[in-house]
N, CA, C and O of each residue as an XYZ file, in Angstrom:
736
protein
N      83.602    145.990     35.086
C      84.306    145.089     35.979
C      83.898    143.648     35.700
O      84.751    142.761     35.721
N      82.144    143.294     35.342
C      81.691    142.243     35.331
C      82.582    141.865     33.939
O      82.824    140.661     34.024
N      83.102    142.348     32.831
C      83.652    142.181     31.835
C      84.909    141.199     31.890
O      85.087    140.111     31.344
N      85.906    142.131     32.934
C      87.524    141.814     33.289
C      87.183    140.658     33.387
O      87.569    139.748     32.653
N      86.128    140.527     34.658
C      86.751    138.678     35.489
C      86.071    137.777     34.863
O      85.912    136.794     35.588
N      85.370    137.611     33.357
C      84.852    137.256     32.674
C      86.005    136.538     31.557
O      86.192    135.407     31.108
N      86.672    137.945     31.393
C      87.725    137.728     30.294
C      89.013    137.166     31.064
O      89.688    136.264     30.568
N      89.331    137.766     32.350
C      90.267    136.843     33.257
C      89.943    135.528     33.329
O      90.951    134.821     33.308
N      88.610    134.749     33.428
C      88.538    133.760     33.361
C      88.564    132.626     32.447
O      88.790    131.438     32.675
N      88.260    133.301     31.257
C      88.327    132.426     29.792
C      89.737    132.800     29.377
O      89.979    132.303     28.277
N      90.705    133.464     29.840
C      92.249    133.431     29.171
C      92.915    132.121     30.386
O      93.619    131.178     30.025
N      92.461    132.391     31.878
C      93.729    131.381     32.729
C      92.786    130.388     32.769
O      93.242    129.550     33.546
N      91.699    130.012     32.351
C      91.141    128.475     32.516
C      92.101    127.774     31.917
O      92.790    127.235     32.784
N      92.506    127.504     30.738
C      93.329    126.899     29.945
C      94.508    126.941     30.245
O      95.115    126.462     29.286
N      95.281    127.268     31.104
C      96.571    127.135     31.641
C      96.347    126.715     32.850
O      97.237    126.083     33.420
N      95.151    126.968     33.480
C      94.712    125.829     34.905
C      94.623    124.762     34.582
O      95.227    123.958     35.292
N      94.069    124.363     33.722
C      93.470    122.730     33.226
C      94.159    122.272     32.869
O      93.981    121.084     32.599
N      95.538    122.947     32.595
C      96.857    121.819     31.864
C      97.626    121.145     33.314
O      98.539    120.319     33.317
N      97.119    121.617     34.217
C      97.759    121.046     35.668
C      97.500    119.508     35.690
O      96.630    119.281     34.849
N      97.862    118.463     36.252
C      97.987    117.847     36.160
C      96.515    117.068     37.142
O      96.226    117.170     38.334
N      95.935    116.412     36.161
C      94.611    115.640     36.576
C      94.421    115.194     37.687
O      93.236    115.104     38.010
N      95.314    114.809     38.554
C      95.524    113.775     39.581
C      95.623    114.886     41.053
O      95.277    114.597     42.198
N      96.053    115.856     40.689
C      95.779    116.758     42.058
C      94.201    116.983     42.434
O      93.251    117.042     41.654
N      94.205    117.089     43.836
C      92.998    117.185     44.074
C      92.367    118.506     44.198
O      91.203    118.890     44.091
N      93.774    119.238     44.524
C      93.103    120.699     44.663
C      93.891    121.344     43.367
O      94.981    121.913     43.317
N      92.957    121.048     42.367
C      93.708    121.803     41.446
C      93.121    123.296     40.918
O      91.958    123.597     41.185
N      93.923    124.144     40.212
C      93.081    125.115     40.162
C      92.146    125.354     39.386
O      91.650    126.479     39.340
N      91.721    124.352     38.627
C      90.863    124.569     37.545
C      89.571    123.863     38.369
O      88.586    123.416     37.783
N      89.716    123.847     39.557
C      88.751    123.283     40.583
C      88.623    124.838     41.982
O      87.760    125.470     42.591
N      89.562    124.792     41.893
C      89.511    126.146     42.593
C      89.355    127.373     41.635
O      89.289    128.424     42.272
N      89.286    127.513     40.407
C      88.892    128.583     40.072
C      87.438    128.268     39.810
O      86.739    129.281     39.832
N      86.807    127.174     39.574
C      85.407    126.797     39.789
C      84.567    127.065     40.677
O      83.434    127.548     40.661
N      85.349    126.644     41.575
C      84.262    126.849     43.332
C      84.682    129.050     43.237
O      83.720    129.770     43.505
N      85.881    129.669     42.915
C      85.747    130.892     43.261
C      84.597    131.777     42.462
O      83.965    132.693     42.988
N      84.415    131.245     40.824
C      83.493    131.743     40.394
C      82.139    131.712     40.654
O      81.313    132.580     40.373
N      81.920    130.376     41.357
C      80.377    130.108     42.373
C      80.288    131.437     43.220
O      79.366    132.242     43.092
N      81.649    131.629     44.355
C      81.431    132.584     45.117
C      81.636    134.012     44.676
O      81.492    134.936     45.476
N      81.906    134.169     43.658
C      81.392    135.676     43.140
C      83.139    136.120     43.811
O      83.244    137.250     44.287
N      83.855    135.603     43.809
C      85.453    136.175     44.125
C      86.011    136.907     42.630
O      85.859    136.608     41.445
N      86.762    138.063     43.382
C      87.405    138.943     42.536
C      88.401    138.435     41.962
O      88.717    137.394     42.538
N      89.288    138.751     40.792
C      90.079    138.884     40.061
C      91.129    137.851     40.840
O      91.484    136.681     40.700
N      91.502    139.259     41.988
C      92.764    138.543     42.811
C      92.266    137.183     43.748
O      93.019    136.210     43.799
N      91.451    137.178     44.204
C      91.206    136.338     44.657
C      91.493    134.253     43.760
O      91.844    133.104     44.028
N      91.062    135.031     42.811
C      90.579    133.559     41.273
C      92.148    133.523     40.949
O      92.564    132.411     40.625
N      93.048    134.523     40.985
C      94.500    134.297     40.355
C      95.238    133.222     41.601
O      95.915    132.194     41.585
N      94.712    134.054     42.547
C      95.528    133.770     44.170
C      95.252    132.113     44.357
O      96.139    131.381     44.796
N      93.944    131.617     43.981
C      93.485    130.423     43.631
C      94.216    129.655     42.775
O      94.696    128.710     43.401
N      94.600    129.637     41.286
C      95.100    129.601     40.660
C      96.801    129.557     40.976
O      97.425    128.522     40.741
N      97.356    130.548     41.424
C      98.869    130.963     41.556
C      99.099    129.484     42.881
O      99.978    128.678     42.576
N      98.591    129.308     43.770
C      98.549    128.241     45.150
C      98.505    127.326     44.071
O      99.657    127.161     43.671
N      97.649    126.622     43.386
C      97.706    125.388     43.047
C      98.682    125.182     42.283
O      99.176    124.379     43.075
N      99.381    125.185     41.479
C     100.577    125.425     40.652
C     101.655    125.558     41.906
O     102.502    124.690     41.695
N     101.919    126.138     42.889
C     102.671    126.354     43.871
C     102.754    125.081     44.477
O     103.865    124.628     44.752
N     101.790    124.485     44.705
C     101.516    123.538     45.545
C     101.389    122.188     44.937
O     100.869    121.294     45.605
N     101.806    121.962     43.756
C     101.474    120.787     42.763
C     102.337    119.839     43.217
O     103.478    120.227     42.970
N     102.341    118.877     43.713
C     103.177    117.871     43.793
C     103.921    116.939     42.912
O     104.608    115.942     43.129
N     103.535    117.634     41.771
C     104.652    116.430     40.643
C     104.779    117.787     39.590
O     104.014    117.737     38.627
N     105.306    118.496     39.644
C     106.077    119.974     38.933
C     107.242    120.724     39.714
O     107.041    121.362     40.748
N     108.792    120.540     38.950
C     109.862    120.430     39.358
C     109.370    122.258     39.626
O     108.296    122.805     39.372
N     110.485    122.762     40.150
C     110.197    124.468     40.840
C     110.481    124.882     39.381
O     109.347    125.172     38.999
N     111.083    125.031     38.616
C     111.499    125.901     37.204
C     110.185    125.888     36.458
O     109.821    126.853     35.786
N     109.468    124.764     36.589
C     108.014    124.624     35.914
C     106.920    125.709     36.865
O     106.155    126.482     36.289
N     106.984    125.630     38.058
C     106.334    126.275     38.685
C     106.490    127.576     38.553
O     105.514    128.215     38.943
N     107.339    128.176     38.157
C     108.016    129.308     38.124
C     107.281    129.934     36.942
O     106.603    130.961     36.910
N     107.531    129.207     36.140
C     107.126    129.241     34.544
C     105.845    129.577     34.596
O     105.497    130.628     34.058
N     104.928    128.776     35.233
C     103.202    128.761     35.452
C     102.907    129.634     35.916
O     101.971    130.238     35.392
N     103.491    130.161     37.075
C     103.321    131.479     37.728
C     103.219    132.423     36.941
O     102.133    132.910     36.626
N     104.416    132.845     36.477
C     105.070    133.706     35.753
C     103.767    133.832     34.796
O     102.960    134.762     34.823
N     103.735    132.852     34.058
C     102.296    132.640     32.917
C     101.068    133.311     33.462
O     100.475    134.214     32.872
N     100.597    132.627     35.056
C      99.193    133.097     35.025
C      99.077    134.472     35.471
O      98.094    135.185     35.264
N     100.630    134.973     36.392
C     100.318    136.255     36.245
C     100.015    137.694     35.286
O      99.449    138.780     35.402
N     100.808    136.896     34.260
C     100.633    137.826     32.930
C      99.146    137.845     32.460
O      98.551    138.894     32.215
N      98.579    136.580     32.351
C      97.639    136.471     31.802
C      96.229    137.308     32.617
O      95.302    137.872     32.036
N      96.399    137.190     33.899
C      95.610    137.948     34.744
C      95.703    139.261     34.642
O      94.622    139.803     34.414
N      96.840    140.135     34.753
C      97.134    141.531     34.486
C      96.162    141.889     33.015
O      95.093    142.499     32.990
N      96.867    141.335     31.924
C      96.475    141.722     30.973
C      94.730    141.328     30.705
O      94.159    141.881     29.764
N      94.119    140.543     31.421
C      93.120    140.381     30.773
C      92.327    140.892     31.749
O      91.266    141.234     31.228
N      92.336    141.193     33.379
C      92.293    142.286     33.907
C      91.987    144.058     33.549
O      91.072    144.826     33.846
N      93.047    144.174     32.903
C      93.248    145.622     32.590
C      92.451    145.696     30.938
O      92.210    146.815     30.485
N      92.170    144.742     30.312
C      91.898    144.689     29.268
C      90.253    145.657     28.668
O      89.156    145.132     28.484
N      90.485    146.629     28.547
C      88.896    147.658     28.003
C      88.725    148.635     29.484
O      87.757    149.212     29.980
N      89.760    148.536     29.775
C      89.298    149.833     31.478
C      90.333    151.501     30.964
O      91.490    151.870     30.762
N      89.126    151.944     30.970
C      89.983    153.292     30.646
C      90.179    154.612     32.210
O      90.244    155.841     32.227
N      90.209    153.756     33.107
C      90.590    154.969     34.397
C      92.016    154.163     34.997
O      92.036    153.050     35.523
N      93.018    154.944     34.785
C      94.600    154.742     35.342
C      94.086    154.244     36.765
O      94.160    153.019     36.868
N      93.637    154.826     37.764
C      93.447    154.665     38.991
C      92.818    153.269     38.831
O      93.197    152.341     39.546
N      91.988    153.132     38.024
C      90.773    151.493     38.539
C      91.870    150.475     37.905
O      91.493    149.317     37.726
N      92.947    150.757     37.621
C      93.732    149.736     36.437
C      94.823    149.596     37.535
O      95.108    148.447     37.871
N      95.621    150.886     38.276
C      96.333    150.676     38.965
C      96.388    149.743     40.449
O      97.263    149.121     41.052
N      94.814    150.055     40.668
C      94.212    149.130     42.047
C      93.910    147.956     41.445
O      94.197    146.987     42.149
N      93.392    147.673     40.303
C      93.476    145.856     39.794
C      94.329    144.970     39.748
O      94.271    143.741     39.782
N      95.746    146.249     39.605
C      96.972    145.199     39.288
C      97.675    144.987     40.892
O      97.946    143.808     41.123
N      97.939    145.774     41.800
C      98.055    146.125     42.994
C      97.386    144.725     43.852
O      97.874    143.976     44.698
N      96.281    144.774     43.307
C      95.405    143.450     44.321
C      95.998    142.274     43.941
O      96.465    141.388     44.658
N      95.917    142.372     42.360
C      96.168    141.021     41.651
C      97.787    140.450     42.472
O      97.929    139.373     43.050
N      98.733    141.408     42.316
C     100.058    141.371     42.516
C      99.637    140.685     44.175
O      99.438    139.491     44.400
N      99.600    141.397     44.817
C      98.880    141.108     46.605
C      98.898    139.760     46.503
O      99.787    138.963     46.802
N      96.966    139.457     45.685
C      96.745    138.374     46.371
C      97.536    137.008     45.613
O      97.291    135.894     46.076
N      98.302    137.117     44.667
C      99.208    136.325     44.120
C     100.452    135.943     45.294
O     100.811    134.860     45.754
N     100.804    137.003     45.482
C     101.894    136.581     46.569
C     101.511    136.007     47.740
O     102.030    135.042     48.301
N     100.136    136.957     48.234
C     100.131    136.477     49.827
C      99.749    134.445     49.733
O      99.745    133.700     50.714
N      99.504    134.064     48.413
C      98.940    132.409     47.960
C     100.221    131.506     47.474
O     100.224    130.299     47.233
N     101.272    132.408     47.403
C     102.867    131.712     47.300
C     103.847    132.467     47.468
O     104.381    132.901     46.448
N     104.517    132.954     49.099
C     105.105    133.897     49.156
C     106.377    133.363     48.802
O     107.294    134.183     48.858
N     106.751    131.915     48.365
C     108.036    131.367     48.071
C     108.241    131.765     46.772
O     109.343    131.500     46.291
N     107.433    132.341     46.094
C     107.266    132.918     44.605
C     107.197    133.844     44.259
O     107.256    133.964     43.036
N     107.060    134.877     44.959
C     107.285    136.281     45.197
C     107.682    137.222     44.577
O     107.188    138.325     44.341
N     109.210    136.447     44.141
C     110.036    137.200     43.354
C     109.665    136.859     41.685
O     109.916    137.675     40.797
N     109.149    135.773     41.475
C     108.734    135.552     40.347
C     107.385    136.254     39.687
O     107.093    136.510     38.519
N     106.654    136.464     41.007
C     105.464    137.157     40.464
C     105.435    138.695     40.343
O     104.758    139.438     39.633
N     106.790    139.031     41.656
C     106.842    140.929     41.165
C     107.766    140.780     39.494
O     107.374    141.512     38.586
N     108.784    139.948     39.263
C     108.977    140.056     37.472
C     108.026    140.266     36.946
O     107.737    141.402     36.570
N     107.093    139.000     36.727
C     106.003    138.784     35.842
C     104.863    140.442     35.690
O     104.446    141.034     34.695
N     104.725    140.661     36.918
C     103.587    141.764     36.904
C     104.462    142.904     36.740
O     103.911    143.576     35.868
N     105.402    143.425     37.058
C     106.144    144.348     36.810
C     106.812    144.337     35.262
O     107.223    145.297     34.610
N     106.781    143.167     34.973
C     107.364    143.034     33.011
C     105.767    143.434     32.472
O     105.477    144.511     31.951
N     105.011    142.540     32.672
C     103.614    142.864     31.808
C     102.696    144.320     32.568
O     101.546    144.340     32.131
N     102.912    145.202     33.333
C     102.150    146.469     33.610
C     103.213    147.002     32.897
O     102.711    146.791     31.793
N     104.287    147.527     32.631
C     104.950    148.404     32.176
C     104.360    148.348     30.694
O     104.254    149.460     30.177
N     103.904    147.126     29.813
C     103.339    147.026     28.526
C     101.990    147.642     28.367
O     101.724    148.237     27.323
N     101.284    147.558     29.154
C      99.898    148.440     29.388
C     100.188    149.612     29.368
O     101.079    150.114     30.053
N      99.254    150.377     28.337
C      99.422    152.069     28.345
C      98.941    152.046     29.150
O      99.877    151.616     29.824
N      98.032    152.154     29.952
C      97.048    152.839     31.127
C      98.063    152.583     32.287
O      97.460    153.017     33.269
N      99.186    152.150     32.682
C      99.624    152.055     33.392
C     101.358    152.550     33.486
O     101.918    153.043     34.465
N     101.992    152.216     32.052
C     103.276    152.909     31.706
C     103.366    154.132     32.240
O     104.570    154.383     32.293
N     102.670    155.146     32.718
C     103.199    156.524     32.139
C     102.945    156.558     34.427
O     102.644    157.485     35.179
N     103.141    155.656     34.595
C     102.518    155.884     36.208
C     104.239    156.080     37.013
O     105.037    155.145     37.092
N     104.492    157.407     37.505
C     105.940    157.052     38.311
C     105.768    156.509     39.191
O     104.690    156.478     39.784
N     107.106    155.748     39.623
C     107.139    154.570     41.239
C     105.831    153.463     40.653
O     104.944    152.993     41.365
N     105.948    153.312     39.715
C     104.785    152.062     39.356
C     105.920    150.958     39.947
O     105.465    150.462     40.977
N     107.026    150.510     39.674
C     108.113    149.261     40.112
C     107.660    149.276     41.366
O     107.155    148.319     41.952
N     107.872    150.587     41.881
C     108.245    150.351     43.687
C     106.502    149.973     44.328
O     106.228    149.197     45.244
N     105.560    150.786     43.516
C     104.306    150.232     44.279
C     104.115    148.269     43.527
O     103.639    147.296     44.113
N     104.427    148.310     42.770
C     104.198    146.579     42.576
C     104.946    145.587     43.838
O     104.545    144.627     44.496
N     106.397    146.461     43.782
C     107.117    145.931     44.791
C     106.340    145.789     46.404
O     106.026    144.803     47.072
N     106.253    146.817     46.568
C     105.658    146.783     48.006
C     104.723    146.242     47.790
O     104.668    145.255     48.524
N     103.653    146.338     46.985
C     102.112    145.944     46.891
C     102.452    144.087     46.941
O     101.871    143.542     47.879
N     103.226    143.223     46.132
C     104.164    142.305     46.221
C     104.913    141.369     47.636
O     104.978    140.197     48.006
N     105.526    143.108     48.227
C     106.067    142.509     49.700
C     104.583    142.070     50.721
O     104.470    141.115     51.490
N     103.615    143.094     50.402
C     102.913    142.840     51.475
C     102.009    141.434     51.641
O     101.436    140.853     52.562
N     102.201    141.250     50.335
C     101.467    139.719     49.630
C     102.062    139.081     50.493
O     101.278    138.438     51.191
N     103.276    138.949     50.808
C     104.270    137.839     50.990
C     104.130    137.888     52.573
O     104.120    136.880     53.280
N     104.044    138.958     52.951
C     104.338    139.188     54.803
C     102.612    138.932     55.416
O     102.011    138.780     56.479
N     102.439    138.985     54.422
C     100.810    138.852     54.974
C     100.421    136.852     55.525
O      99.813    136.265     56.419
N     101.137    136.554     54.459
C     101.067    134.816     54.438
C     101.445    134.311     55.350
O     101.165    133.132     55.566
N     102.281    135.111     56.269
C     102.534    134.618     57.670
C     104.290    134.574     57.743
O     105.101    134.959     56.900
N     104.488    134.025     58.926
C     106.182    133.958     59.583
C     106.355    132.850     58.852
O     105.301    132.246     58.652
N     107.502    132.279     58.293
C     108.240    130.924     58.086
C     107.653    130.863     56.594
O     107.659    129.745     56.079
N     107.087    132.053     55.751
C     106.847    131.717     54.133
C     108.178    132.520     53.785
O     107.970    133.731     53.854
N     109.409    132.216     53.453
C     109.943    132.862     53.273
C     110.066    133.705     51.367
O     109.013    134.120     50.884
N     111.066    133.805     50.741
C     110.584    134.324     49.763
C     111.325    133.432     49.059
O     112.269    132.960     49.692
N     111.126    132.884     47.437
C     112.020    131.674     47.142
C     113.290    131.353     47.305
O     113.990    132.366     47.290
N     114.087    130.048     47.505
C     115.193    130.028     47.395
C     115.490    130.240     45.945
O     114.733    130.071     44.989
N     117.175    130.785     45.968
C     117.828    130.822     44.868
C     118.553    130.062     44.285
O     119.707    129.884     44.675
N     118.057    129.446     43.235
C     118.409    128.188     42.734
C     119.430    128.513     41.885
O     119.545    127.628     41.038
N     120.189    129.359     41.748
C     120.881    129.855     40.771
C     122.361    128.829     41.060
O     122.860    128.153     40.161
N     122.856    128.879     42.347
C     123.609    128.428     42.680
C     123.610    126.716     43.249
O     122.968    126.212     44.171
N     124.499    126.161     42.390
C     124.308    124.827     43.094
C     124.910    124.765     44.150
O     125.521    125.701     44.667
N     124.752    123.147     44.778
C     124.513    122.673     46.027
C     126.516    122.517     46.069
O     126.932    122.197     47.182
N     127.183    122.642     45.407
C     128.544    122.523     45.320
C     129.010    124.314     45.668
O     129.759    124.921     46.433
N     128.013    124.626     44.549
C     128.798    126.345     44.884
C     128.376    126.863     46.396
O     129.089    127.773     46.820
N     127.567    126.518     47.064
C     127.373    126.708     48.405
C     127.765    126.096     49.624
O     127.793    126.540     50.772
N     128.122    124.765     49.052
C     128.917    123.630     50.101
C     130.773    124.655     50.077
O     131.590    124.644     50.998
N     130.892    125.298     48.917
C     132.614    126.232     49.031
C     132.265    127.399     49.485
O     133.108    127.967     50.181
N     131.076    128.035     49.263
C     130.753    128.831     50.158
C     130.989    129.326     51.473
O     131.467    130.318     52.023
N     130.292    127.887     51.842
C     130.487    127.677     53.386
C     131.869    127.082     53.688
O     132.475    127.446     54.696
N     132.252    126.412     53.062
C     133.864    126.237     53.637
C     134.558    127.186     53.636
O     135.462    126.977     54.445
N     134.701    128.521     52.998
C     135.335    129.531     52.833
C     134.909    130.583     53.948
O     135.618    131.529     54.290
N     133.822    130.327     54.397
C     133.210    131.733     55.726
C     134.319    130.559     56.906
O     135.184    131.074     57.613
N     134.096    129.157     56.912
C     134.559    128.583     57.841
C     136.011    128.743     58.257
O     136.496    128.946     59.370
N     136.482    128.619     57.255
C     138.300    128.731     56.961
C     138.887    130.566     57.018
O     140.059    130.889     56.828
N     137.992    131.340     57.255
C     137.783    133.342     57.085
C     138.651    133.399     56.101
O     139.766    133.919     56.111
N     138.073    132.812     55.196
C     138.567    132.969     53.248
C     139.851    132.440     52.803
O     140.471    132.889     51.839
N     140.248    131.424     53.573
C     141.749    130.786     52.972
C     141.291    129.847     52.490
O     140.405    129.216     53.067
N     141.668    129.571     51.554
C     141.166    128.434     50.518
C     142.129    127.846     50.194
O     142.093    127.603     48.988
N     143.397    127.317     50.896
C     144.503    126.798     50.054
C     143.997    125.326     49.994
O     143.293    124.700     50.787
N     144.599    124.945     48.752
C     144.599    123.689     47.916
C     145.786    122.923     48.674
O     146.950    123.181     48.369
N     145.402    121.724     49.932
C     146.555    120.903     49.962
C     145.943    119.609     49.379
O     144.763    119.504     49.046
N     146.801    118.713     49.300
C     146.937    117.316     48.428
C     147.707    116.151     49.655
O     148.876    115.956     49.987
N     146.122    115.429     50.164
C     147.007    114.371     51.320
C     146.531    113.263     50.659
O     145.394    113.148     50.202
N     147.343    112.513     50.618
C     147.164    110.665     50.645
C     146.773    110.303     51.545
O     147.172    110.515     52.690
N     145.728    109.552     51.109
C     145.519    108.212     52.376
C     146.537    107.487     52.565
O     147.310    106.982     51.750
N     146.512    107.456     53.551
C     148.078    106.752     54.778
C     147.625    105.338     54.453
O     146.421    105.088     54.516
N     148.315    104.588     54.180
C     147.620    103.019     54.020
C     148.363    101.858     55.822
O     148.027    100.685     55.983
């Protein structure tokens, strides 16, 4: 175990430290103070995953990206030399947890990330309902963080495709096209 959070720590230092200098709580400061306190895996990611969440000059697609990044990097370097399915399945389970319950607006980005990179791990591939326990293990991250974290918005759609959206629930789906002049 003393191994994992050894090797967890020398793979996401270097993607902490690319955060931007000027934050105060950054995570390459919070993964500092967690290694003082002898904090686990999930705990040092959950550290990590918040500051990136919380960065004040990184547009959300970047954040997304970072996430996405440190969760991989945690799984895999986590699981990296453990040969019991069970001690591999509860590492990733926590990791997934305490990632979410530290940005439940990210949620969905971090069950991808951990659910794309455990399926690549043998010690963990051959596990059925592995999706659905990341998932839940994931939801509970998120419900744990409290009321009003909701889970990210979906940026997929712009601020136009939702402004017709809503005109269309308003109008109960008539959308006709009229054409008025300004009356002068």
């Amino acid at each position: 175990m003393k191994k994992s959070i050894s090797t967890l720590l020398l793979l996401t230092l270097p993607a902490a430290a690319g955060l931007a200098a000027s934050e105060t709580s950054s995570p390459h400061g919070q993964v500092a103070q967690a290694q003082q306190h002898g904090d686990t895996p999930g705990e040092i990611l959950a550290a990590q995953v918040h500051g990136v969440a919380t960065a004040k000059n990184l547009p959300v697609r970047a954040k997304k990206r970072q996430i996405a990044g440190l969760v991989r990097q945690a799984v895999l370097a986590a699981t990296n030399g453990l040969t019991s399915q069970d001690e591999a399945l509860k590492l990733v389970l926590e990791l997934a947890t305490q990632a979410a319950k530290s940005a439940p607006e990210f949620a969905d980005t971090i069950f991808t990330a951990v659910s794309e990179v455990a399926l690549q791990v043998p010690l963990l591939n051959g596990i059925s309902g592995l999706t659905e326990r990341l998932q839940a293990a994931v939801t509970a991250g998120a419900d744990a963080a409290g009321p009003g974290s909701g889970l990210e918005r979906d940026d997929s759609k712009s601020d136009r495709s939702r402004e017709n959206e809503s005109r269309e629930s308003e109008y109960h789906g008539r959308t006709d096209d009229h054409i008025v002049s300004p009356s002068r």
